[in-house]
C-alpha positions as CSV (number, residue, x, y, z in Angstrom):
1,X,-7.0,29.7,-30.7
2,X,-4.4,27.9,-28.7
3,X,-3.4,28.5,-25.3
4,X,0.4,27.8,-24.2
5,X,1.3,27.5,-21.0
6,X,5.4,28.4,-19.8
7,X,7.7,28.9,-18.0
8,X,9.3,32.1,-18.7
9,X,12.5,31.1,-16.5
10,X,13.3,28.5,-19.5
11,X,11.0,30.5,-22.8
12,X,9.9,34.4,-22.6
13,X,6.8,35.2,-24.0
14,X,9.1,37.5,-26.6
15,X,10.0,34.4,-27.9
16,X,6.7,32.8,-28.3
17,X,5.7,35.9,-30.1
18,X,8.8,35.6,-32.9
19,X,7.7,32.1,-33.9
20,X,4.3,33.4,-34.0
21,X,4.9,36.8,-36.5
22,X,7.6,34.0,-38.2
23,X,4.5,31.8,-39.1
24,X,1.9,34.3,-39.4
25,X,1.5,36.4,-42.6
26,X,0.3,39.8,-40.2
27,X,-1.8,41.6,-43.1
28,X,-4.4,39.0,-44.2
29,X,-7.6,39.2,-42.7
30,X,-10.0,36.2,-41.5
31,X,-13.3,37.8,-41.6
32,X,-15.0,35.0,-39.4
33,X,-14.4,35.7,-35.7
34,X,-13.7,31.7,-34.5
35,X,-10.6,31.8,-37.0
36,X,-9.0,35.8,-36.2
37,X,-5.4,36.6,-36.3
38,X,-4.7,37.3,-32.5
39,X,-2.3,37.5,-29.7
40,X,-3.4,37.9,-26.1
41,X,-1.4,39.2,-23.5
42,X,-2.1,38.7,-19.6
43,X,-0.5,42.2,-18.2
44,X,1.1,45.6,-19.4
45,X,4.9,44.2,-20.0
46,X,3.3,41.7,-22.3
47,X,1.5,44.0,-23.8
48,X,4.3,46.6,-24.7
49,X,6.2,43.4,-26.2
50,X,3.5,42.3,-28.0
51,X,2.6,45.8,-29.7
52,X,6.5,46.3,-30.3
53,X,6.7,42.4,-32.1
54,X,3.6,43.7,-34.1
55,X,5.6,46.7,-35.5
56,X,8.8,44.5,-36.2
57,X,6.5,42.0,-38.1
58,X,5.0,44.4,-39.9
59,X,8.4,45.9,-41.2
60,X,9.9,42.4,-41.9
61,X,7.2,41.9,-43.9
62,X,7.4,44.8,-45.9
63,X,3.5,46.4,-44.8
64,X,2.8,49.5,-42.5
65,X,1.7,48.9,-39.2
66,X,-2.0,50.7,-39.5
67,X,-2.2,47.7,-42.6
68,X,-1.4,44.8,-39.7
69,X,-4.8,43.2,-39.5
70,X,-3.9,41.1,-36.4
71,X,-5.3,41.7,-33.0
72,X,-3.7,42.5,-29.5
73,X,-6.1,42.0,-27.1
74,X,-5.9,40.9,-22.9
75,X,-6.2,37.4,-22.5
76,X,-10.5,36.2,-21.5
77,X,-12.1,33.1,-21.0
78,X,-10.1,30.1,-23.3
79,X,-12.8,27.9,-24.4
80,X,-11.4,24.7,-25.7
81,X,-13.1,23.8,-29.7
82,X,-15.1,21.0,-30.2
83,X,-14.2,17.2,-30.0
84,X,-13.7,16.7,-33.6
85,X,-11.6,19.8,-34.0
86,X,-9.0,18.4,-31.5
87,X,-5.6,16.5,-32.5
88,X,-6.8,17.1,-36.0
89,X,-4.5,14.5,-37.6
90,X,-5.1,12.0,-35.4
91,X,-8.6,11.5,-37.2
92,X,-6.2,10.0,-40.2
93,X,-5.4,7.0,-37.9
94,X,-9.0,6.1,-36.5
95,X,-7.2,3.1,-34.3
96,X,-5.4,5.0,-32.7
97,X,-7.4,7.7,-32.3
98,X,-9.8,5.7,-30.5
99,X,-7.4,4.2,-28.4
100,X,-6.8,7.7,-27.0
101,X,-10.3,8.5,-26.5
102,X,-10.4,5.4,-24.6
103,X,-7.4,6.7,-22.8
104,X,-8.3,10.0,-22.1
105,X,-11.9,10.1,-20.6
106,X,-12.4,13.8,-21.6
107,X,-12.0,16.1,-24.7
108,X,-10.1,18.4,-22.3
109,X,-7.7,15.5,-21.5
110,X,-7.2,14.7,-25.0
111,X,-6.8,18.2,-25.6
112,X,-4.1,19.0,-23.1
113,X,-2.4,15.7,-23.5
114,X,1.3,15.8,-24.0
115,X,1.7,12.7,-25.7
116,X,-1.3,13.2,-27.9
117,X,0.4,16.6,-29.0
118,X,3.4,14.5,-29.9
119,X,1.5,12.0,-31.5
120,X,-0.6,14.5,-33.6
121,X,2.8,16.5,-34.6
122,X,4.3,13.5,-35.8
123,X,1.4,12.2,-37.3
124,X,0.5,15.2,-39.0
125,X,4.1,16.0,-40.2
126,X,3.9,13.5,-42.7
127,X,7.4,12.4,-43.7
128,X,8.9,15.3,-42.5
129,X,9.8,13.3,-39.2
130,X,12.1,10.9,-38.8
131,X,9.7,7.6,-38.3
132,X,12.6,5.6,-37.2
133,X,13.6,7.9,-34.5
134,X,9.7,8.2,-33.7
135,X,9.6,4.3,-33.2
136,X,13.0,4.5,-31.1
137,X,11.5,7.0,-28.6
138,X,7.5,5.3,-28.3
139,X,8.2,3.4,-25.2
140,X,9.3,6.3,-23.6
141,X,5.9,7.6,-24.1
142,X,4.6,5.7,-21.3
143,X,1.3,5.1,-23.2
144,X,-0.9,2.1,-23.0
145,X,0.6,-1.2,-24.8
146,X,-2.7,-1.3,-27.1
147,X,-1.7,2.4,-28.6
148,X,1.8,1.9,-28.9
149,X,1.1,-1.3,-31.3
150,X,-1.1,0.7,-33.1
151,X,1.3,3.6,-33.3
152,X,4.7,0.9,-34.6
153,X,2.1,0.1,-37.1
154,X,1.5,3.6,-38.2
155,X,5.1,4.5,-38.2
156,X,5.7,1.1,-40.2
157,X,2.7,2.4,-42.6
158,X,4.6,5.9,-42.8
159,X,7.6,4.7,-43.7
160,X,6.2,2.0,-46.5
161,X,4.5,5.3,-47.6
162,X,7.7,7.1,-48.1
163,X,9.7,4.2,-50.5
């Protein structure tokens, strides 16, 4: 489960909940609980929008509503996953991973770390990024000089990767 915090002024939660059904194939079933199909909602508005994306999806893709095997339920207690679950793709670049833990003292800060978010995005799109760009942008980052070395040299790695 993820947890997103917005601003609705600048994102509504309608929209969060478009690029969710968009991603998310609404009539499979995960039968273990730590991996269910979900949205949460905090009050009744997000609720009705929530229900009424859940019927759209449902048509898009072609399945009835009762078939929809994702859950609408009210938001409870978030419970961050364990260490080794977080900024997955970061494992894939141990150096720099450890720079990070270094970094961050926490799991939690790891875990709600905008730059490791970038980082793990990047990182974990493979070439699908533009690496050059990526390298362009890193000292804006503001991270330590340590993980920035370590990410050039992943970036440089990427794009050897790609020729």
């Amino acid at each position: 489960m993820i947890s997103i915090d917005f601003d609705p002024k600048v994102l509504k939660y309608e929209d969060l909940l478009e690029i969710f059904w968009s991603a998310h194939r609404c009539d499979q079933i995960n039968t273990s609980r730590q991996y269910m199909n979900a949205v949460f909602f905090h009050d009744e508005a997000q609720k009705e929008a929530a229900e009424k994306s859940k019927a759209a999806a449902a048509a898009q893709q072609g399945v009835g509503v009762e078939e929809v095997q994702t859950t609408i339920a009210p938001v409870g207690k978030f419970t961050y996953a364990e260490g080794y679950h977080q900024k997955y793709y970061l494992t894939r670049f141990g150096d720099i991973r450890d720079i990070l833990t270094r970094t961050y003292k926490t799991e939690k800060e790891l875990a709600d770390s905008t730059v490791a978010t970038r980082l793990n995005a990047y990182l974990g799109s493979g070439m699908k990024r533009d690496w050059a760009v990526f390298i362009k942008e890193l000292p804006d980052y503001g991270v330590p000089e340590e993980l920035e070395k370590a990410l050039s040299k992943a970036a440089v790695r990427m794009l050897d990767e790609a020729k």
